[in-house]
C-alpha positions in Angstrom: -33.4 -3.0 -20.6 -34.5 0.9 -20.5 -37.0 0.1 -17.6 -33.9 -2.0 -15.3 -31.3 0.5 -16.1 -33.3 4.0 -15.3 -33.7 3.9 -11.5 -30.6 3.6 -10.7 -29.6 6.6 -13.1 -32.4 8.5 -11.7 -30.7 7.5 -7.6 -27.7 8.6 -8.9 -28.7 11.7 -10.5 -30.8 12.9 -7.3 -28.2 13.7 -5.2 -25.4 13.4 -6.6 -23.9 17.0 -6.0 -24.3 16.4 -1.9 -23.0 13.1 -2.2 -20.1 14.2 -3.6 -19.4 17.0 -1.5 -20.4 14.3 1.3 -17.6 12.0 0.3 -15.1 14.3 0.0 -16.0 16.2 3.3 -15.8 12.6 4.9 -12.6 11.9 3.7 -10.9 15.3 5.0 -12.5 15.1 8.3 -10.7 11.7 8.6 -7.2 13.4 7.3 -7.3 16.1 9.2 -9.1 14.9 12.3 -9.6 11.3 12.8 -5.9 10.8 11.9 -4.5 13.3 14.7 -6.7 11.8 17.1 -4.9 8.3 15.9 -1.6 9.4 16.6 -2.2 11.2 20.1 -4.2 7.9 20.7 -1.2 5.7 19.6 1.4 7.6 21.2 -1.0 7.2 24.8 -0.6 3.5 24.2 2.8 3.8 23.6 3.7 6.0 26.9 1.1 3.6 29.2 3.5 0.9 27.9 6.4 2.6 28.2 7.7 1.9 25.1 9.6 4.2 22.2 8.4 2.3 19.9 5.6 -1.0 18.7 7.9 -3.5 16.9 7.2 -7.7 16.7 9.5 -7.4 19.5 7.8 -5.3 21.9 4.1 -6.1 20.4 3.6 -8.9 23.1 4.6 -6.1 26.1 2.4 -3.2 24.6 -0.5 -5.9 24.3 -0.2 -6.5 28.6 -0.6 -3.4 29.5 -4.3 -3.2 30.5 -4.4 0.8 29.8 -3.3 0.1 26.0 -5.6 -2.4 25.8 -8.0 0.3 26.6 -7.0 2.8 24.8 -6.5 0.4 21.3 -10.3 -0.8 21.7 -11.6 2.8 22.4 -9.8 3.4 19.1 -10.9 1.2 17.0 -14.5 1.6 18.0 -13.8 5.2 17.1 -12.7 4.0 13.7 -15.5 0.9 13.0 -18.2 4.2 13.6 -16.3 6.1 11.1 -16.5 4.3 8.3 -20.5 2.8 8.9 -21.4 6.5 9.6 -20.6 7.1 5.8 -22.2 3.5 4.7 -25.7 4.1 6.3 -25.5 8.1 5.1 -24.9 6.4 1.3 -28.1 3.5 2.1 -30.0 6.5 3.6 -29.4 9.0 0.8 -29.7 6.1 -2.2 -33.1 5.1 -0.1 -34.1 8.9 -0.5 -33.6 8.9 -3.4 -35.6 5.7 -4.7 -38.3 7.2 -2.5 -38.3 10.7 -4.6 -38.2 12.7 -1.4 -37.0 16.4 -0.5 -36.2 16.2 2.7 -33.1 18.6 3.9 -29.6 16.8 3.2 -28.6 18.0 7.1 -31.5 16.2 8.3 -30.7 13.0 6.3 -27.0 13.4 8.1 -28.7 13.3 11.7 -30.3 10.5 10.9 -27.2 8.4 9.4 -25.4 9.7 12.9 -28.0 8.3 14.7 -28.4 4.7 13.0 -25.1 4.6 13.0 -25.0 4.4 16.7 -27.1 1.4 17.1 -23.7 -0.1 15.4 -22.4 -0.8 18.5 -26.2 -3.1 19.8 -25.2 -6.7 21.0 -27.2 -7.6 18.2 -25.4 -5.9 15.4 -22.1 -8.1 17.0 -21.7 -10.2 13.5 -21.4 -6.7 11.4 -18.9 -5.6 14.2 -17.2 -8.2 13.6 -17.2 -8.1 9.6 -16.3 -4.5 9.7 -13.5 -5.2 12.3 -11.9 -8.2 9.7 -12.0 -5.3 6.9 -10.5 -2.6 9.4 -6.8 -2.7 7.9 -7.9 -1.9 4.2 -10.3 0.0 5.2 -7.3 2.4 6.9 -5.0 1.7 4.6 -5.4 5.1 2.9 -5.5 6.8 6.4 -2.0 5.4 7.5 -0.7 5.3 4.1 0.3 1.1 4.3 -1.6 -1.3 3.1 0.2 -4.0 6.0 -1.2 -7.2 5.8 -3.5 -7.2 3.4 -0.9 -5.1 1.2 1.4 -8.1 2.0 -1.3 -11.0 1.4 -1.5 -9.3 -2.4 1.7 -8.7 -2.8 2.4 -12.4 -1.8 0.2 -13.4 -4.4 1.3 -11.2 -7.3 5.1 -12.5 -7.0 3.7 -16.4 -7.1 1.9 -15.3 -9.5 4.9 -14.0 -12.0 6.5 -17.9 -11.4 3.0 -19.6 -11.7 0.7 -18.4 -14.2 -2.6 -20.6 -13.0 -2.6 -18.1 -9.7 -3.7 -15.3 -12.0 -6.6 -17.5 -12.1 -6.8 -18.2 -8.5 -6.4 -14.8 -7.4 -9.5 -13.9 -9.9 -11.8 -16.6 -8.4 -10.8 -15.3 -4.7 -11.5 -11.6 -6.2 -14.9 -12.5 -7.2 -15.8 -14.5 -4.0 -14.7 -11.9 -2.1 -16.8 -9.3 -3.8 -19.7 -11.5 -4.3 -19.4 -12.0 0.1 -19.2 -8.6 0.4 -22.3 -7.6 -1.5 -24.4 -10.3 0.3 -23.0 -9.1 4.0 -23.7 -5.2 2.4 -27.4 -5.8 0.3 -29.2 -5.7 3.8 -28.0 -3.2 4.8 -31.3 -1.1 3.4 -33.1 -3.1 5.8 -30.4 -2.2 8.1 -31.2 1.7 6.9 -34.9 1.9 8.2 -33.9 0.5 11.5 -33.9 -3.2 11.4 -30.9 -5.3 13.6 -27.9 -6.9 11.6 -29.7 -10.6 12.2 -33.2 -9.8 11.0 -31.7 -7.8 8.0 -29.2 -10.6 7.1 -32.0 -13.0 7.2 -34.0 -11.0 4.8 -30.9 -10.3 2.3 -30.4 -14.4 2.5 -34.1 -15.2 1.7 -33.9 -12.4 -1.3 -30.4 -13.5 -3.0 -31.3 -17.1 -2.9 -34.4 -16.3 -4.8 -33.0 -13.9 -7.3 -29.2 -14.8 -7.3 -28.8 -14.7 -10.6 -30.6 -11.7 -11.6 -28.8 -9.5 -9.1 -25.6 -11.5 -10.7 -26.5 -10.5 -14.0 -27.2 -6.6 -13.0 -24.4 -6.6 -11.0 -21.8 -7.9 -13.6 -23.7 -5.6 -16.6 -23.9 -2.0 -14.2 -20.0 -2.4 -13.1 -19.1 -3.2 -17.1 -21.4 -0.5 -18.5 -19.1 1.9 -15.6 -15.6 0.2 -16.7 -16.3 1.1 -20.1 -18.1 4.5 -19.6 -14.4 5.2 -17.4 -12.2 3.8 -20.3 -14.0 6.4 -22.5 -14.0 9.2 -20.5 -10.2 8.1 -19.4 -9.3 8.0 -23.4 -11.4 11.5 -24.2 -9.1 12.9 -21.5 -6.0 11.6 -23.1 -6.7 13.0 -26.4 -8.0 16.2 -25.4 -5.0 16.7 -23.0 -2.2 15.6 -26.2 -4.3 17.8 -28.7 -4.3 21.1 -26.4 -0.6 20.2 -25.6 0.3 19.8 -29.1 -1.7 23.2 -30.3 -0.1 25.6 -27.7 3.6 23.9 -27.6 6.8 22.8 -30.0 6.9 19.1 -29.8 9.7 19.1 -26.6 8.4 21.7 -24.6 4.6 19.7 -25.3 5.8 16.1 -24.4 6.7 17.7 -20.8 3.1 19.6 -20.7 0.8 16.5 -21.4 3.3 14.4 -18.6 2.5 17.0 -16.1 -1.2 17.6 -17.6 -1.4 14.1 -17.1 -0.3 13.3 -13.7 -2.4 16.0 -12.2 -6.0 14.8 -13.5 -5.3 11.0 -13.4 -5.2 12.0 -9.5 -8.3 13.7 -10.0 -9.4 10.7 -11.6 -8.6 8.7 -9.5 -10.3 9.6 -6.1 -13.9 10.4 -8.4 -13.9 6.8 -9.7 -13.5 5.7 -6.0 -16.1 8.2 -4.8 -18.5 6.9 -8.2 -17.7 3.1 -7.3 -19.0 3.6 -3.6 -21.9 5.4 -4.6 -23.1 3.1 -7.6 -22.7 0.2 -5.3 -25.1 1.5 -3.0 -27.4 2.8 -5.5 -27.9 -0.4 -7.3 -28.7 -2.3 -4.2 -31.2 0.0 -3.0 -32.9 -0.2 -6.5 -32.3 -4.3 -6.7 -33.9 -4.3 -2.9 -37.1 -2.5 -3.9 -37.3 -4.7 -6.8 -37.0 -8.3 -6.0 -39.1 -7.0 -3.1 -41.7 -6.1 -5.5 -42.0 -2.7 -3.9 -43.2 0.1 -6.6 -41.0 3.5 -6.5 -42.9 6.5 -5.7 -43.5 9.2 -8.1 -42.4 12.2 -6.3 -42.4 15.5 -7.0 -40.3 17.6 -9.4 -37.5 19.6 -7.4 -37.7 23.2 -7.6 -36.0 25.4 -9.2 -33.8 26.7 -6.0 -33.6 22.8 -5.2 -31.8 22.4 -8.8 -29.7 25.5 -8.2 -28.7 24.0 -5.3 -27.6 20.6 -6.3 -26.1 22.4 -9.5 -23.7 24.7 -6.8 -23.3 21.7 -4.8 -21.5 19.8 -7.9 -19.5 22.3 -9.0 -18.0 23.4 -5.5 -17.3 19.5 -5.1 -15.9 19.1 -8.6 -13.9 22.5 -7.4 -13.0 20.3 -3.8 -11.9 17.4 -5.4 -9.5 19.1 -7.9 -7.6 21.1 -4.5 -8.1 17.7 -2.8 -5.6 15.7 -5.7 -3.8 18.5 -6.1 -2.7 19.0 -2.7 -2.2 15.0 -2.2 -4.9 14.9 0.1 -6.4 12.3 -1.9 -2.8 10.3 -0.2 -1.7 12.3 2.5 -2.0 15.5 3.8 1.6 16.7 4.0 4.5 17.7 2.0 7.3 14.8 1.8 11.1 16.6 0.6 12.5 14.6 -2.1 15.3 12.0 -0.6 18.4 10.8 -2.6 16.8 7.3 -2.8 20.2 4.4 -3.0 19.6 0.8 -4.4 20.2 -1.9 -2.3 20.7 -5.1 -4.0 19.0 -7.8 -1.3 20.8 -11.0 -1.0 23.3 -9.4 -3.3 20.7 -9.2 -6.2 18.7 -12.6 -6.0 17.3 -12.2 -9.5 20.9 -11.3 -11.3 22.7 -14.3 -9.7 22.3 -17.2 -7.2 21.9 -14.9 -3.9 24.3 -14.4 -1.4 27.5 -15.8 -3.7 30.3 -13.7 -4.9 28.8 -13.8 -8.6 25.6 -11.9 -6.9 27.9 -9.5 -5.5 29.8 -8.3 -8.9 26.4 -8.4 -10.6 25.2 -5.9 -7.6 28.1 -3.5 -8.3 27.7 -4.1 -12.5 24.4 -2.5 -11.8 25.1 0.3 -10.2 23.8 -1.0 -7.0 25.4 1.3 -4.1 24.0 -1.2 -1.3 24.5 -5.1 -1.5 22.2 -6.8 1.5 23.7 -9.9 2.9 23.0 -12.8 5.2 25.5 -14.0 7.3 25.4 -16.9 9.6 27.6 -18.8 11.2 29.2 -23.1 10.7 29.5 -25.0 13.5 33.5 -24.1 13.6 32.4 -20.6 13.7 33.4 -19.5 10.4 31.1 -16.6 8.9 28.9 -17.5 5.7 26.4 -16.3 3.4 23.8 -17.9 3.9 19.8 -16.8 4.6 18.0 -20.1 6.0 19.0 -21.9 8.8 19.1 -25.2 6.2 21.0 -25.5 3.8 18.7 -27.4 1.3 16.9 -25.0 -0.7 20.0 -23.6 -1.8 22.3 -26.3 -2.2 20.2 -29.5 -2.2 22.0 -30.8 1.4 19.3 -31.6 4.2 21.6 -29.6 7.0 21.4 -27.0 9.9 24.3 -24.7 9.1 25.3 -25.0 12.9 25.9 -29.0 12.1 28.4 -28.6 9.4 31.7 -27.4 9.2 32.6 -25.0 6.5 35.3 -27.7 5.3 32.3 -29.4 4.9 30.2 -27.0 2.3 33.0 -26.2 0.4 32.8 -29.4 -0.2 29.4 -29.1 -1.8 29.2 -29.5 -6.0 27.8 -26.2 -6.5 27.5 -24.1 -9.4 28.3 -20.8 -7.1 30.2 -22.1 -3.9 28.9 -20.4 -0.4 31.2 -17.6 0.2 32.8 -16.4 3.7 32.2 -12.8 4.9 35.6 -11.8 4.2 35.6 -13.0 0.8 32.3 -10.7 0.6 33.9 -7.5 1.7 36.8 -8.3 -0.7 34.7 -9.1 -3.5 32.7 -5.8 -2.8 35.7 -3.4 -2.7 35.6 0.3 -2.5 32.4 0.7 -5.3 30.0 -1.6 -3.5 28.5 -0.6 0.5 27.3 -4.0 2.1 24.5 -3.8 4.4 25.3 -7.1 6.6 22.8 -9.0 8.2 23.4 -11.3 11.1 20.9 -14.5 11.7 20.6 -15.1 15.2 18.8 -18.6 16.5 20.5 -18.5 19.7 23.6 -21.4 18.2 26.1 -18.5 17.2 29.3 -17.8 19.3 30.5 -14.4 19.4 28.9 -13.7 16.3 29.0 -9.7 16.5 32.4 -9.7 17.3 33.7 -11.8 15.0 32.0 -9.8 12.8 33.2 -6.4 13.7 36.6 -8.1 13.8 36.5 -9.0 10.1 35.2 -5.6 9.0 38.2 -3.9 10.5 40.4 -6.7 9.3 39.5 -5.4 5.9 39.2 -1.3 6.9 36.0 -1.5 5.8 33.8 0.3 9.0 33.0 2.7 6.5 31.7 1.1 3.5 29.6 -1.9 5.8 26.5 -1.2 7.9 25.6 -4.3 10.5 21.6 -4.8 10.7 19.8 -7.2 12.5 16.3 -8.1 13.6 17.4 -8.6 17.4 17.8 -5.1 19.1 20.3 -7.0 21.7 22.4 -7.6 18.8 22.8 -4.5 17.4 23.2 -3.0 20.9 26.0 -5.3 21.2 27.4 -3.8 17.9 27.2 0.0 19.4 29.4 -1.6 22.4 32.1 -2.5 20.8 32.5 -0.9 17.4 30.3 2.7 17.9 31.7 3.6 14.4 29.9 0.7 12.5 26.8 2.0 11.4 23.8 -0.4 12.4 20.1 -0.9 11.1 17.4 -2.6 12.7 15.0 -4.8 10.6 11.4 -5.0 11.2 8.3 -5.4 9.3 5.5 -3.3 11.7 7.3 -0.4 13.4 5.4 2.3 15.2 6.0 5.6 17.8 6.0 8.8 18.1 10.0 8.7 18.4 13.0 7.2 17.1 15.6 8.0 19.1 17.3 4.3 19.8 20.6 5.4 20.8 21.9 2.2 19.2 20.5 2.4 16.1 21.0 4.3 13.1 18.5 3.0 10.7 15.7 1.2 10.2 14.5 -1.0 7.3 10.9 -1.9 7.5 8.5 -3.8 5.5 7.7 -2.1 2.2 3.5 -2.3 2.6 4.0 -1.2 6.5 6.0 2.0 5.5 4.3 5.6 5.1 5.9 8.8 4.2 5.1 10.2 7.5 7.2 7.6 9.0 10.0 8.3 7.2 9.6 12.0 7.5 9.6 11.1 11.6 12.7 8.6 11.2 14.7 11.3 9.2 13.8 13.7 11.8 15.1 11.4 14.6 18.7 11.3 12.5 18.1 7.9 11.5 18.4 6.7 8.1 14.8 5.1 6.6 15.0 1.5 4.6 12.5 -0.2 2.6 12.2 -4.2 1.8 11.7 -5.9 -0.5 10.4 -3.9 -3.3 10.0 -6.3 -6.6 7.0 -5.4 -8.5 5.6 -2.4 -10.0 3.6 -1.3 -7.2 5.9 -2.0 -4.6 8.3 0.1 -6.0 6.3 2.7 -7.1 5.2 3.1 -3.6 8.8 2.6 -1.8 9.8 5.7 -4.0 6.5 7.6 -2.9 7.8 7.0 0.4 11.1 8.1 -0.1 13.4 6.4 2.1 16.9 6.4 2.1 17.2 2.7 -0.2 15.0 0.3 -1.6 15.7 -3.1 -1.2 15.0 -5.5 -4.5 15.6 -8.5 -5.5 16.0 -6.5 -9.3 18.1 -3.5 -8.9 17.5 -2.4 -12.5 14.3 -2.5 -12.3 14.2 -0.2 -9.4 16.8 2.0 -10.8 14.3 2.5 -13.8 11.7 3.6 -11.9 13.8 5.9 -9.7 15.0 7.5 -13.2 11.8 7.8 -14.8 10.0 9.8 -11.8 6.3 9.6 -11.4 5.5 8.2 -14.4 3.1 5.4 -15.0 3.2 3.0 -17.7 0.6 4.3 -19.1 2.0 8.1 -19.4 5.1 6.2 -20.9 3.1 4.3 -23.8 1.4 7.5 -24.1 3.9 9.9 -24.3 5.9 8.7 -27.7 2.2 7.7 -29.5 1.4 11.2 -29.5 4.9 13.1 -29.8 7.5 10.4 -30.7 10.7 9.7 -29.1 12.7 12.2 -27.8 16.0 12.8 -30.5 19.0 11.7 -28.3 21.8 14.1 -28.1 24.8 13.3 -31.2 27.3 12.9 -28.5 25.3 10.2 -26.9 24.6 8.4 -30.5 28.2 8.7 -31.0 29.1 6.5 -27.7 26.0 4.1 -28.8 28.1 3.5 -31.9 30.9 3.2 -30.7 29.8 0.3 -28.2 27.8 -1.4 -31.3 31.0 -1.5 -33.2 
């Protein structure tokens, strides 16, 4: 066991220090000059286009225009070099140090830059193409969304909570995708002293197949020797945080220490166990490599003494870099984001408190403090105005119909626990407590749907207290013409530009895993408002908040309202916080009120 574990210790331990400082210096060159260069790029596209801004709608026009075309290949090149530059520097320096050599750091770096080059070799076309599939996690941290990938797993996570076998799934697809990843990456040594992507894939094939259940076996037992080594560290750090808390501060004043105490080195903590991830993952394939090889490490020499000072200055000014780095929210983005009065918007009237889109929905909305109800509206083939999200109306009510076939004499009809309700009966039931944000379904069957709309809104004086969103710009242009005081808010899930400035719009509600806090900073600058849907789990809300738009959308408005009231606390810091110091003692006039409800 001694003998398997020790070289990759000893490839850890060699350079370490520069790795780190590598990692991090890597990571702030991409914040602070790979992502500039993104959005100059992005707003070329958008000008060569001439477009304000890349929705689903305007995709398909931005994608003709030859010069964008251009200009998005030359930038994603730009990016695809990026992110091998720092996987061959991590081969080269793990391979360095199997090998026991001294050779400068800098020089190591010119080499990386110029293997990483060769990326772009007709014969290196597969890894291209790998590292092209992986591009939008790979950037997620860069444009602060996770997109598809963020909406693939949240899509998962939500079956999921109704179907507890996908737990299982999504673990299976977790380990195949990890195992394919460390097959395409354990060539990549081969890769490192200059061999093409087919001659080293070839080799990594003929090694795995011989030994793929020894390097499963290291694999599984280095990553649960690190889990556990974290968990330790992570619970060391907990205690040493409560006990200094406790020691310097009364119990109230120290509850509020260890949160904040907290917070800031579980950010720390967070961006070294990425950093220690990557670079154990490359230091046990180098080691695994050399060994099913039957390659013998070199002895080396012993560093000298200015060679350990060195490395010993180099850990602590990158220990010293990663702290500003958290602190600073570099380790998420580079700027400052103001706080936002963040509103609750209940979508479909609050799906998970009542059948959505019915009048019960819409009282359980209000009951929750909700200030937003979302609603779908679509119109019966008499033209009367319904909620109603699909264009059938079987999943809701169990009748195989287009809702542009039937009559709404004929769904009221219907045997249904919660009837479908009219838009006016909507606003009624919604009153003077409850905002709707009204959404109208176009397939191209309505009849004057926007102004039969607008006319029921000001039947009802209710211009105010009811916004009009759509996904169809036309539509909400539509709205601007003929009622300019209704507020209007244009749905999308990708939205991009370097300006918001729609002069029929006032607010946009995009997709919860494409939004970033810069794009809310730029909407809010335009005037516009900034939306968020549909924010159900943990995550998602956690992140919509990070964002901070002007509402959340959810399907569980208490849910989100418990998050928005508990700030930027984790579940963690909550179970925590009352181990070590209790509950805080409620004031007597609030345990007066409590009894008086129990009684």
């Amino acid at each position: 066991m001694a003998r398997e574990k020790r070289p990759v210790w000893q490839v850890l331990a060699w350079d370490w220090g520069y790795l780190l400082c590598f990692e991090l210096a890597h990571k702030m060159a991409g914040f602070l000059l790979l992502l500039p260069l993104f959005r100059g790029m992005s707003a070329r596209m958008l000008r060569t286009s001439e477009l304000e801004t890349v929705t689903k709608q305007t995709l398909r026009a931005m994608t003709q225009s030859p010069s964008a075309a251009v200009v998005s290949f030359l930038w994603a090149l730009l990016f695809l070099w990026y992110f091998y530059f720092e996987m061959m520097t991590l081969a080269l320096a793990c391979e360095r140090a199997w090998r026991r050599e001294s050779t400068s750091f800098l020089r190591l770096l010119g080499k990386a830059f110029l293997r990483s080059v060769r990326l772009f070799r007709w014969a290196n076309l597969p890894l291209l193409l790998g590292l092209t599939a992986a591009l939008p996690v790979l950037m997620a941290p860069f444009t602060g969304n996770m997109g598809i990938a963020g909406q693939i797993v949240n899509s998962f996570l939500n079956l999921a909570q109704q179907h507890s076998w996908v737990w299982g799934l999504l673990l299976l697809l977790i380990l195949l995708l990890a195992g394919a990843l460390f097959w395409f990456l354990f060539g990549f040594q081969a890769m490192a002293q200059g061999a093409k992507f087919p001659q080293a894939w070839e080799q990594s094939c003929r090694i795995l197949s011989r030994y793929k259940k020894q390097a499963l076996n290291q694999v599984v037992r280095y990553f649960l020797r690190m889990g556990l080594g974290v968990l330790v560290l992570y619970l060391v750090a907990v205690y040493i945080t409560a006990g200094v808390a406790n020691f310097r501060y009364d119990t109230d004043e120290a509850r509020a220490v260890f949160q904040l105490d907290y917070l800031a080195w579980s950010r720390l903590g967070r961006i070294g166990v990425f950093v220690l991830f990557s670079v154990v993952f490359f230091a046990l394939t180098t080691v695994m490599y050399h060994r099913f090889r039957g390659d013998r490490q070199p002895q080396g020499k012993q560093r000298r003494r200015l060679a350990r000072i060195l490395r010993l200055t180099s850990i602590t000014l990158g220990l010293a870099a990663l702290a500003v780095f958290s602190e600073t929210e570099l380790g998420g983005q580079v700027f400052y984001w103001p706080e936002t009065q963040i509103q609750v918007v209940a979508h479909r009237g609050g799906a998970q408190l009542a059948p959505e889109n019915t009048l019960a929905a819409l009282r359980a909305a209000k009951a929750s403090g909700s200030a937003i109800a979302e609603i779908d509206i679509r119109q019966t083939s008499d033209g009367t105005l319904i909620l109603l999200h699909d264009t059938s109306l079987r999943r809701t009510t169990g009748y195989n119909a287009q809702v542009w076939d039937v009559t709404y004499e004929d769904i009221q009809k219907l045997n249904l626990v919660e009837p479908i309700p009219t838009l006016d009966e909507a606003i009624k039931t919604a009153g003077k407590k409850l905002d709707l944000m009204i959404e109208l379904k176009v397939t191209g069957n309505e009849r004057s749907l926007v102004e039969r709309t607008v006319a029921l809104i000001r039947k009802n004086k209710a211009e105010e207290r009811c916004s009009i969103a759509s996904m169809d710009l036309e539509t909400l242009e539509r709205v601007k013409e003929i009622a300019p005081e209704i507020k209007t808010v244009y749905i999308t899930s990708l939205l991009y530009g370097d300006q918001y400035n729609i002069d029929y719009v006032d607010g946009y509600s995009i997709q919860y895993t494409f939004l970033n806090p810069l794009l809310v900073s730029q909407i809010h600058a335009a005037g516009k408002e900034a939306y968020t849907w549909t924010a159900n789990s943990e995550w998602g809300i956690r992140r919509a908040i990070y964002c901070q738009p002007d509402g959340i959308v959810t399907d569980n408005p208490y849910l989100v309202q418990y998050f928005l009231e508990s700030g930027d606390q984790s579940l963690l810091l909550e179970f925590w916080t009352p181990v070590f110091f209790g509950y805080p003692t409620a004031p007597s006039v609030l345990l007066d009120e409590v009894n008086d409800l129990l009684e």
